[in-house]
Every structure is written in structure tokens, then in C-alpha cells.
C-alpha positions as CSV (number, residue, x, y, z in Angstrom):
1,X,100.3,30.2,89.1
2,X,100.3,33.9,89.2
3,X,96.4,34.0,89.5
4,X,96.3,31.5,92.5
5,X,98.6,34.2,94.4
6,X,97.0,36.7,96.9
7,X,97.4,40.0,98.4
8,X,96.5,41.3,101.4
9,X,95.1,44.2,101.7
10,X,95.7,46.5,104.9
11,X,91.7,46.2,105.8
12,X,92.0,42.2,105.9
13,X,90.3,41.2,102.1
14,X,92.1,39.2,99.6
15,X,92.7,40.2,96.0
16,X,94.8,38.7,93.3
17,X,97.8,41.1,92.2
18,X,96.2,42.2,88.9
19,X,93.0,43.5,90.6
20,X,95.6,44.9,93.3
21,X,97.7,46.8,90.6
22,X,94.8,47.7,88.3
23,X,92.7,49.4,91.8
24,X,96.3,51.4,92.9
25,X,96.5,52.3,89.5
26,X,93.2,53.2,89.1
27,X,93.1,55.4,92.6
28,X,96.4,57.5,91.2
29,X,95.0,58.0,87.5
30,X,92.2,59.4,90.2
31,X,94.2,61.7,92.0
32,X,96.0,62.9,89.0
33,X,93.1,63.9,87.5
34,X,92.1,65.6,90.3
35,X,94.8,67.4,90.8
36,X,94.5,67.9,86.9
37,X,91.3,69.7,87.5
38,X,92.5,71.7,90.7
39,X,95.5,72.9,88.9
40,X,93.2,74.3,86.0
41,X,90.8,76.2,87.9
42,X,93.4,77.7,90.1
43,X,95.2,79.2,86.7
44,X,91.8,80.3,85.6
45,X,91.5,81.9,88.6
46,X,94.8,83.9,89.2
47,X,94.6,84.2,85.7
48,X,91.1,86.6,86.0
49,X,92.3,88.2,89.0
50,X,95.5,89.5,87.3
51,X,94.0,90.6,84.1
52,X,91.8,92.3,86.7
53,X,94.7,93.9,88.2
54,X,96.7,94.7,84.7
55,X,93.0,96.3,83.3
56,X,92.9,99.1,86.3
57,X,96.4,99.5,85.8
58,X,96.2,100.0,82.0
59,X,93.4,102.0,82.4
60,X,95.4,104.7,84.8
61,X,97.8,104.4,82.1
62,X,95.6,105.4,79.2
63,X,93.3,108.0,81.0
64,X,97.0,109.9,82.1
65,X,98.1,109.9,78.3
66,X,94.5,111.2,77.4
67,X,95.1,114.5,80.0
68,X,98.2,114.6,78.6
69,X,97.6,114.9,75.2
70,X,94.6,116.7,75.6
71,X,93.9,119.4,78.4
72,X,97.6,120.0,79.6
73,X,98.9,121.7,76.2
74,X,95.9,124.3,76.7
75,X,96.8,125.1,80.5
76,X,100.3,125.0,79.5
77,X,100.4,127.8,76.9
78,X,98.1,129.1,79.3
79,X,101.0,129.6,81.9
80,X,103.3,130.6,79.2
81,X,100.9,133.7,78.4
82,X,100.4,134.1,81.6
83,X,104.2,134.2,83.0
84,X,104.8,136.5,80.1
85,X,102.4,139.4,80.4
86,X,103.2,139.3,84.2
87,X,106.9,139.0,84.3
88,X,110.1,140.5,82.2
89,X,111.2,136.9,81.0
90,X,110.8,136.3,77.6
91,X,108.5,134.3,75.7
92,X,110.8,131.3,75.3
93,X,111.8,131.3,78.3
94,X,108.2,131.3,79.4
95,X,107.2,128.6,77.2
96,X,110.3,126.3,78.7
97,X,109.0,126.7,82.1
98,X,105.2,125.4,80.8
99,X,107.0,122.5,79.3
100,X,109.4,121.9,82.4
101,X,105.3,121.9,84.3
102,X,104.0,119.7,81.8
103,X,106.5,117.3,81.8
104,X,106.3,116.9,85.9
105,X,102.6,116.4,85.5
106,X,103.1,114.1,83.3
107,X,105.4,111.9,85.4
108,X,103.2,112.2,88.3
109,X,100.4,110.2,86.2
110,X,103.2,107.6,84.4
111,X,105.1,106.4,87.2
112,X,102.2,104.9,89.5
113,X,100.9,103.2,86.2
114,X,104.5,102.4,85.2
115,X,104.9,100.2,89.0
116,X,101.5,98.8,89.1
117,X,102.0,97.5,85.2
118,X,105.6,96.4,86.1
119,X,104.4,93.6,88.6
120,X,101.9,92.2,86.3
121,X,103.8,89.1,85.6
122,X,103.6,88.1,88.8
123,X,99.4,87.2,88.6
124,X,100.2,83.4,87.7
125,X,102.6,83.2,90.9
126,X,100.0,80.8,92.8
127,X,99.6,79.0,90.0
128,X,103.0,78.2,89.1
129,X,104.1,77.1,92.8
130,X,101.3,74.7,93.0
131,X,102.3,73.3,89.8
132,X,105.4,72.4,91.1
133,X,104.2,70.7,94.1
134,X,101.8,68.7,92.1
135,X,104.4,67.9,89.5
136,X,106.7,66.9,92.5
137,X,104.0,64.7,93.8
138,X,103.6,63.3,90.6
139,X,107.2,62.2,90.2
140,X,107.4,61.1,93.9
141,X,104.6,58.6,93.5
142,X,106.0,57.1,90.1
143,X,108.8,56.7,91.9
144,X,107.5,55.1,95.1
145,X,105.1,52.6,92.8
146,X,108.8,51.8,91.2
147,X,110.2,50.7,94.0
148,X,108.0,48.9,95.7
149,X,109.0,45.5,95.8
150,X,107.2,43.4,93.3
151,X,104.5,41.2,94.5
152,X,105.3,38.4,96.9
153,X,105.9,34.8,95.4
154,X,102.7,33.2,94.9
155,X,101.6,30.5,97.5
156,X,100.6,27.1,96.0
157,X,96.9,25.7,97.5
158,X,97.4,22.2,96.7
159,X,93.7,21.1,96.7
């Protein structure tokens, strides 16, 4: 009985309701899977183009601490000599005002790289918000398949 109903299809053919349901199933399966595939390049995407970002950033980061730790302490005691063979302060005093130098320098290198690493997290931002539409489309279409009334009552041919 069931296979002697019909459906109509908006374009005017006829299909039984098991060929309907298995083509409307088989079209969203296709547009999950599409969106499947979109969703995946997009995070590989936004995820190269942040590591991108967070690399330059580390890299500021690492080349600061390397002046730093390496060429500062020279000029440093440098202006420590310096300030005391020109001045009447003495030599600790002189050596506080290197490190009060140093340290300034220093911050002027750390806190760019400490705001352009701070942000990072937000590379995958793209990602995430169309993740949630798709997941939201996702839902929505279960939903509207759900309540779609069931097929009409079949029709009888009596031939």
C-alpha cells in the first residue's frame, strides 16, 4: 500500500516516498559534508595565518631577550664607568642608574611583544563563528525534516 503512494515533486515528477526520503536525505548528507569540508579548510586556514602572526610576534620576543642578555650589560657598565669618571656620584649609585637604563630598554622591547602575543588566541575567531552558524544550520534542518508532516495517505489505483 505504501508503495502504490506518490509524491509530488515541486517540478511536476512522481516518486514514491522512499525514493523521496532517501533523495532529501541524500541532498542534506550532501550539504553536510560540504559544509564539513568548508569548515576544515577555513580552520586550516586561520589556523596558518595565526601561527603566522604568533611566529613574528615570538620572534620580536626572542630577538629583545637576546639584546638583552647580550649587548646591554656591556653598554650598561659602560654608562656606569662612564657617569663615574665624569661625575662626583659614586660608583653604586652610578651602576643603579645603568640598571634603571637597562631595565627601560628592556620594556621598550617586551611590551610590543607582550600585546601582539596577548591577542594570539584570537587567530581561530573566523573559524569558530562559522562553526556555529553551520552547527545552527545543522540543528535547524533536523528540526525542520522533524516536523514536516509525514507523507500524505496513500491513494488506492484500483486497476
Amino acid at each position: 500500500m505504501v508503495d502504490q503512494a506518490e509524491v509530488t515533486s515541486a517540478d511536476g515528477r512522481t516518486e514514491l516516498p522512499p525514493r523521496a526520503v532517501a533523495r532529501g536525505s541524500a541532498e542534506f548528507l550532501h550539504d553536510f559534508t560540504t559544509l564539513a569540508e568548508l569548515q576544515g579548510k577555513l580552520f586550516l586556514l586561520d589556523l596558518s595565518e595565526g601561527l603566522s602572526r604568533l611566529r613574528t610576534a615570538a620572534v620580536a620576543l626572542v630577538l629583545g631577550v637576546v639584546i638583552v642578555l647580550g649587548c646591554i650589560p656591556v653598554a650598561l657598565m659602560t654608562l656606569a664607568l662612564v657617569l663615574n669618571a665624569t661625575t662626583s656620584l659614586n660608583e653604586a649609585t652610578c651602576f643603579g642608574i645603568a640598571l634603571a637604563t637597562g631595565l627601560v630598554l628592556a620594556l621598550l622591547l617586551l611590551i610590543p611583544a607582550y600585546f601582539g602575543l596577548r591577542n594570539w588566541t584570537s587567530f581561530l575567531d573566523r573559524s569558530y563563528a562559522e562553526w556555529r552558524r553551520n552547527l545552527q544550520w545543522f540543528k535547524d534542518t533536523l528540526k525542520r525534516f522533524g516536523s514536516h508532516p509525514q507523507s500524505p495517505p496513500p491513494t488506492h489505483r484500483w486497476n
